[in-house]
Each structure stands twice: as C-alpha cells, then as structure tokens.
N, C-alpha and C positions, 0 to 999 in steps of 0.2 A: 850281332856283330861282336860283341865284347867277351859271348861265350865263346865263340870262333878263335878269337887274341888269346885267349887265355886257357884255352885246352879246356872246359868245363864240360861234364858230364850231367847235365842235368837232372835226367832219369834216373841216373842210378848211383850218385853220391855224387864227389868231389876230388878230381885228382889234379891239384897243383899243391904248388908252395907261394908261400907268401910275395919273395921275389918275385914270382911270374906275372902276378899283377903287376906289381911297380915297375919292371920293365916295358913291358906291354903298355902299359900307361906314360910311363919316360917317352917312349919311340914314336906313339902316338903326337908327345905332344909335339914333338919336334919336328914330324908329319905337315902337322896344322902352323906350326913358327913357318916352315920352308911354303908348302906349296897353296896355305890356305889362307894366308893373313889378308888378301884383298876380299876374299869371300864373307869373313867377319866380321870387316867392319862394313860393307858390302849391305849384306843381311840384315846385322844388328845396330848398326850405327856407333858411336864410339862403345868401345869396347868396355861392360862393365855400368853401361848405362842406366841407371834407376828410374832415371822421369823425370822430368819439370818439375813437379810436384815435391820429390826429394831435397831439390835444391833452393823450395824457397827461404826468403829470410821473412820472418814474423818483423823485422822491427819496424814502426810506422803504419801497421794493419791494425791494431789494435790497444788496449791500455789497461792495464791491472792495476785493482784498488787492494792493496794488503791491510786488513785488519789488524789491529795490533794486540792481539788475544794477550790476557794474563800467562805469565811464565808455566804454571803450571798443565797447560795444553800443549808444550812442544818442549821447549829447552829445557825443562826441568826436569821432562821425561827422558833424556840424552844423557844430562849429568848425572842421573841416577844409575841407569843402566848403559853405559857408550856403547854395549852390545846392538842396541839399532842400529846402527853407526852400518854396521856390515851383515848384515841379514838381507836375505831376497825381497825383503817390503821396505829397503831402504828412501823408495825413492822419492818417499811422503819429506821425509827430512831432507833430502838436495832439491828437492824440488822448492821448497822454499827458502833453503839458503839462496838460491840460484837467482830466484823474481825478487827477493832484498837487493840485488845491486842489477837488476836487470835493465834494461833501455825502454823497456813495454811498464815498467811499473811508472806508476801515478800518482802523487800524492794529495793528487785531488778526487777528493770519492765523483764528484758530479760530472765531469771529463770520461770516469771508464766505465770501459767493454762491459768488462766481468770484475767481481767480486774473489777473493780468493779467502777462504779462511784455512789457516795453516795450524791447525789439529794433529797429532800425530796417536791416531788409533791404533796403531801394530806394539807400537813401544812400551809392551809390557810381556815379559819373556820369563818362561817357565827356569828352572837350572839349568834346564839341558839347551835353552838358547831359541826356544818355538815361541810365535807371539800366541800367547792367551785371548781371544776375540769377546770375553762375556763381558768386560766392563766398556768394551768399545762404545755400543751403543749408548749408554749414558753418557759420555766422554764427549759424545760426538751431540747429543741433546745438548745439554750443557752447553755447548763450546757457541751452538746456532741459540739456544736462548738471551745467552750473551751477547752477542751480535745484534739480535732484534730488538731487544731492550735497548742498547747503546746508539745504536745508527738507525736512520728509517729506511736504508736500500734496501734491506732482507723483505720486510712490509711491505713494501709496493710490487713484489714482483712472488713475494712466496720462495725466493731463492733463484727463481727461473734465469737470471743473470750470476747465478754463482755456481762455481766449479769448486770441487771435493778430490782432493786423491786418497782415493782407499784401494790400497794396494793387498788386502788378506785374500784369502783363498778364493771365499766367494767372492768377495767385494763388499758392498754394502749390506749383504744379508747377513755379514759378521758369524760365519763360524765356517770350521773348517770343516765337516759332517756336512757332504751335501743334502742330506736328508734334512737334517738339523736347517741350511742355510735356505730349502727350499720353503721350509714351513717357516722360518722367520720372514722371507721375502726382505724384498728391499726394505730399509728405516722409511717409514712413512713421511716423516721429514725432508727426505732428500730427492722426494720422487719427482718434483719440478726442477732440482736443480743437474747439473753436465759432471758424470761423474769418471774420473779419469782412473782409470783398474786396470790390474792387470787380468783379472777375469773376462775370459771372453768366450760363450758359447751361444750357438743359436739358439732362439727360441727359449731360452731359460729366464726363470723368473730374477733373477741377478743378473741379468742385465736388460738394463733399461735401453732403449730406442734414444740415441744421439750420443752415449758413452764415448769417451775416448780410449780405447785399447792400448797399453804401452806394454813393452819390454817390463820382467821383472830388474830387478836391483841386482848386476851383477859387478865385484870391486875392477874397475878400468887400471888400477896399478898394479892391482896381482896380477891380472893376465899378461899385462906389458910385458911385465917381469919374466913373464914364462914363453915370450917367444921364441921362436927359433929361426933358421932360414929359412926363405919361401923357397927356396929348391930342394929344401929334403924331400926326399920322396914320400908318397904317401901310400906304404908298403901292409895297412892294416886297409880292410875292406869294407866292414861294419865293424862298428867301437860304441859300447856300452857299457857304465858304470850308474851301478845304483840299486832300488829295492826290487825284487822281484814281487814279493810275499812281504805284506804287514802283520806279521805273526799276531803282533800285540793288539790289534782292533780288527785284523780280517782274517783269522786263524785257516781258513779254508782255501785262503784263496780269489774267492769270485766277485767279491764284492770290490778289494779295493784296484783301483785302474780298470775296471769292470772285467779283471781275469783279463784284459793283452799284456800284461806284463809276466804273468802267469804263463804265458802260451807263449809269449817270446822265451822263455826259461825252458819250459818242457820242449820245445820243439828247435831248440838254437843250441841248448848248453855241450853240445858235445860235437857242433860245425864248425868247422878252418875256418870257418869263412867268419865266422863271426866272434869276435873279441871283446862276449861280455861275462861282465862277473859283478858280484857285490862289493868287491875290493875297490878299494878308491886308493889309488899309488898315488906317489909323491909326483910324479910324472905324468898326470891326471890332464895336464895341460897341453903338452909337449905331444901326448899321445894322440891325441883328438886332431892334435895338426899334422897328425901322421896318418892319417884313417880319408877315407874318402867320403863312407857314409855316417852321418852320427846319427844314434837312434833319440828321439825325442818322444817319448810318451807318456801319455798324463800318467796323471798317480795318483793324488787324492781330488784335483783337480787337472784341466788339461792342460795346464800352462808349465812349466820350470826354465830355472834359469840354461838347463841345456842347450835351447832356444837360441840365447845369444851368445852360448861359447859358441855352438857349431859356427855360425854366421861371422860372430869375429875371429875366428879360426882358420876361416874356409874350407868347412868340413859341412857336406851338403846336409841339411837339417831333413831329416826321414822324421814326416808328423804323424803319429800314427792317437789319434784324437777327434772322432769322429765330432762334425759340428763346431770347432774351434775355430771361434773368431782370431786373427791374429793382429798384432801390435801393428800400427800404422800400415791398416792394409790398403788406405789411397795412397798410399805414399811407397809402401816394398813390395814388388811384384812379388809374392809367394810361392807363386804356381811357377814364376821362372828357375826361382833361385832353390825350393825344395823338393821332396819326392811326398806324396800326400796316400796312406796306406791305410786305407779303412782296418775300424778293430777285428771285424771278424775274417780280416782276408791276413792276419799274422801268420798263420801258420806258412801262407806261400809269400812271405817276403823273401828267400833265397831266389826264386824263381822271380819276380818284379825286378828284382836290384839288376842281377845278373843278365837279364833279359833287354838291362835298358842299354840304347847305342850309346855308342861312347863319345860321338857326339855331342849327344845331349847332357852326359856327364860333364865333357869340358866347358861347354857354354855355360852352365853350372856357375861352376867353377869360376870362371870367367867374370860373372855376374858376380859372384863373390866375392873376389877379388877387390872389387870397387870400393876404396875409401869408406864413401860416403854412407855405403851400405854397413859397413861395422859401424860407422859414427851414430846412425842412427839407433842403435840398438842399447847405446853406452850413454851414461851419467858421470859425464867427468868433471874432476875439478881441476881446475877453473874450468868452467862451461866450454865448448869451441863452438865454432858455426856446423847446422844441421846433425847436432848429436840430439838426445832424445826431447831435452829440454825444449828446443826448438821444436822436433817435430811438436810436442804436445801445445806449444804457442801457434802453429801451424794449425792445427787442428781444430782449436779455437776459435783462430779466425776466418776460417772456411764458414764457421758457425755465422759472423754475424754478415747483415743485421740479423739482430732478435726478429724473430717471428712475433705476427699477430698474437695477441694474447698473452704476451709475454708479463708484461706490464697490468695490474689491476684497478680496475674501478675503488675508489675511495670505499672502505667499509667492507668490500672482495674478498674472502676467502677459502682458496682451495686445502689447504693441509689441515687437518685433524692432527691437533697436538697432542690429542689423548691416544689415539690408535696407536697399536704394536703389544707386545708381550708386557702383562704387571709389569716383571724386573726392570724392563728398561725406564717402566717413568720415574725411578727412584730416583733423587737426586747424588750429583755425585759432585 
C-alpha cells in the first residue's frame, strides 16, 4: 500500500520527492482521525497502550538495603571527573541518587528484598570522554570485599539477594572488545548475584539468566530542550547519524557492527530515501522527530542510546542487531512499536520499509506516542512515576520471593574468590 501512496518504483530505483511522503502520510492520517477512530480503539484498546505491566508501581512490593560504601567507590569518582555525569553508562550514578531518597529503600538490612551496592565502574574516562573497563574489575572486587567483611548478608546468600548495575558495553565481562569480553566472561564474583545492564544478547556469555536489561543513559533535559511540534511533519523517511567504518580498530570494515553498518553505507549512501551520514548536526534532535524510520544498529555492541531517542522521539526504532535482548521486554512491546531487520537481510531494507502498510506504520506510531512509553526508557530528575528507575524496581520485584537456594547452609560456599584473570585479584 504505501508504495502505491507514494509513486515508488521498487524494481528500478526511486522516483519521488521528500514532500510526497509527508503528504501521503498527512492525508493518510487524517483518513484514520475521520473514518477510523472507532476501529482503533475497537482493535487496540486505548490508544497507545503498553500493558499492565508498564504501569505498575514497585512501592510497597519490595525493600532495598543501600550499603554505605567508602566515598571513594562512587562520589569521589563524579567529583573527579563530572564527565559520568552525562555519558551513555550514566545510569550506575542516578540509579543510586535515585534509591537514597526512594520510598523502597530500608534502613534496616533484615527487613529487605535486595542488597544494592552503589560502585560506579564506567567512571573513569579516557580524554576523549570513553569509560576505560580494566580497573573495573578490581573496583568492583574491592567494593564486594568490603561489604562481606563489614555486613554478614553478602555471606549467607553468596550475593544471590544483591543487584549490581553495570552499564559497560559488555556488562560485567568489563571490556568493550567483544572478544576480549567473551574470554573474560562474566566476574566470577557476580555470577549469583541480578545484574542490571544495558548489555543484552542471547545466548552470550555476558549475560547471565535473570539480568535485568535497561535503556542506556540518555540526558532527559537535552532532549526536552530539542522538541518540537508533534505536528511537524515527518517528511525524512530513514534517518541515520553515526560510524559507518571504525577505521581506527576495524580498518576493513568486517569486524566492527559485524560489517551491517558497513553494508548499510555501501548499499544506502547515495538513496533519497535514506538520510544517512557521519555528520552529526546541531539539529540531530529535531531531525529524528522529523524522519519516520530511525535506523538503530549495533556497533561495537548491540545496544546505543539511538534506541531511546527514536522511542522518545517517535521515530519507529529499525533494530537491525541480530539476538538482542531489549530493555524491559516484559514491560515494552517491541515487536509492536519497532521494525526488527536481521543483519544479513541490510541490503534489502529499502524494500522491508517501503513494502510495509501504512497501517501498520501508524499503529506504530500510535503506540509511540504513549507517555508512558518514552517515560520508560528515561532517567530523570527528580525521578516520575514508571520512568526507568521504576521499571528496574519493577523488575526486581517480579523476582521475588528468592528462589530455593538462594540462601546457604552455614560454612556453604559457591563463588571461588580466586578465579578470573591474575590482574584482576590485585588489590585496588
């Protein structure tokens, strides 16, 4: 249908103008306002709907016990460099501003759920502003030594009632070299306890079975700042900004984004239809809420903060990431609100997008639209109701009770404090 609206020649190039979309798309929608609005809500029920699950509230399901770690595990790594502060791994540090004045925290250790220890492993950044992963691991030793020597909750359970956010590339395999992170595997350390990342792929050894998957760190004020009217048109059709080619670690090409971003470049760079480049404009914002599809594809991992502009944007997220788990997938329908584009079928995304009805584009849309659906994806301050914070309290408490086994027998122990790489048993 949509090639039909829009004059498209699929076989043999491309002949519209950009307007032709937008109009097409305007008349349509206005189509669906006049003769289809019983049919929508009809169909889909309120318009925009995420689930039950979206809108629960965590307070009263469960109770967090905050450790009270020496300064130099969090806040002293802020004042040094306030660069964490706004980096894509921020959310190690609002996640624990957030549970200091939260309604779930405890300040009785024998009362709570979970355990939190508030470590902030990203928080050491190269010049150019990248977190460094090598001293993490020790960072992250340390920080549970400390803990288990000071309190006896870590000891009874091996960690199995504490929750970690490690938001780096891999997650807890601490480097950003999948190869590298696959032969480090997860900290031995951590391998009982709920580890809350923004890493999510199947079947990989970085991530462990019960993880909670969140949204990267993206700033909720800068975007504000860059909205615009929900009725501009959205007269770009695919919108892409970013690396194609890692010259400096994948001179070839194949290795990094496993060659789709590579292949979205050789086979896009010179289509109408598609509005990508390396440039990142000042109007990086504005334009995404102009575009209808936004391209989302891994890079050195499968995750970026692309992810949550598109969705708080409402620019339908194209995940082109074969095996990615996504952020609070009991809670955001994915399959409703995205278009999901295996790596080797890149070359015919012109033909997917264009091919799809435009119904199912506005339902989309529609679904994106929903509040509660950008809320989820953002870490603001002051915290609101069902933004990420929550969901990952949500998530939590779906966990308990703790499972059999959780809890150990007097003298019980599962973790090997010696295992993992020399470097890391060094003290730090």
């Amino acid at each position: 249908m949509l090639n039909m609206i829009l004059g498209f020649e699929t076989n043999f190039g491309w002949k519209y103008p950009h307007s032709c979309f937008s109009v097409a798309l305007d008349l349509h929608h206005m189509l669906c306002e006049l003769l289809a609005c019983l049919y929508w809500h009809d169909s889909y029920g309120t318009v925009g709907s995420a689930g039950d699950v979206l809108e629960d509230n965590p307070v009263g399901r469960l109770k967090v016990f905050i450790y009270d770690l020496p300064r130099k595990y969090n806040k002293k790594m802020v004042t040094k460099d306030p660069r964490c502060l706004s980096h894509m791994f921020a959310a190690e540090i609002f996640m624990h501003r957030f549970l200091l004045s939260s309604a779930v925290r405890t300040l009785n250790p024998k009362e709570a759920d979970w355990f939190y220890t508030p470590v902030y492993t990203t928080c050491d950044l190269t010049n150019a502003g990248l977190p460094l992963p090598f001293k993490s691991p020790r960072v992250m030793r340390s920080a549970i030594q400390y803990i288990s020597n000071k309190w006896p909750f870590w000891n009874r359970t091996d960690g199995a009632d504490h929750f970690f956010v490690v938001p780096h590339d891999f997650a807890a395999c601490f480097h950003y070299q999948e190869e590298k992170a696959i032969e480090r595997g997860i900290l031995p350390l951590l391998r009982r306890a709920t580890l809350v990342q923004t890493f999510g792929q199947e079947n990989h050894v970085c991530l462990k079975e019960g993880s909670i998957i969140i949204p990267p760190y993206a700033p909720p004020q800068k975007m504000q700042a860059h909205l615009i009217s929900p009725n501009t048109p959205r007269s770009i059709f695919v919108y892409f900004r970013g690396l194609f080619y890692d010259t400096g670690n994948d001179p070839e090409g194949g290795y990094y984004a496993r060659g789709a971003r590579a292949s979205l470049w050789e086979n896009f760079k010179s289509n109408p239809l598609f509005d990508i480049s390396t440039d990142h404009p000042a109007t990086y914002y504005e334009d995404m809420q102009r575009a209808v599809f936004c391209l989302c594809p891994l890079g050195w991992a499968p995750w970026s903060p692309r992810l949550v502009e598109a969705v708080v944007f409402g620019c339908i997220p194209v995940i082109i990431a074969d095996d990615i788990v996504l952020p609070f997938a009991d809670a955001i329908p994915w399959e409703e609100i995205g278009v999901f584009v295996e790596e080797k079928d890149v070359p015919k995304l012109d033909t997917i997008l264009t091919s799809m009805p435009i119904d199912d584009i506005l339902r989309k849309q529609r679904l994106l639209a929903n509040p509660s659906m950008k809320q989820a994806m953002l870490f603001p301050q002051p915290a609101q109701p069902r933004d990420a914070f929550h969901q990952i309290l949500n998530g939590l408490a779906r966990k308990l009770p703790h499972p059999e086994g959780t809890y150990l027998q007097p003298g019980d122990k599962r973790l090997n404090w010696t295992a993992g790489p020399v470097g890391d048993l060094k003290p730090w």
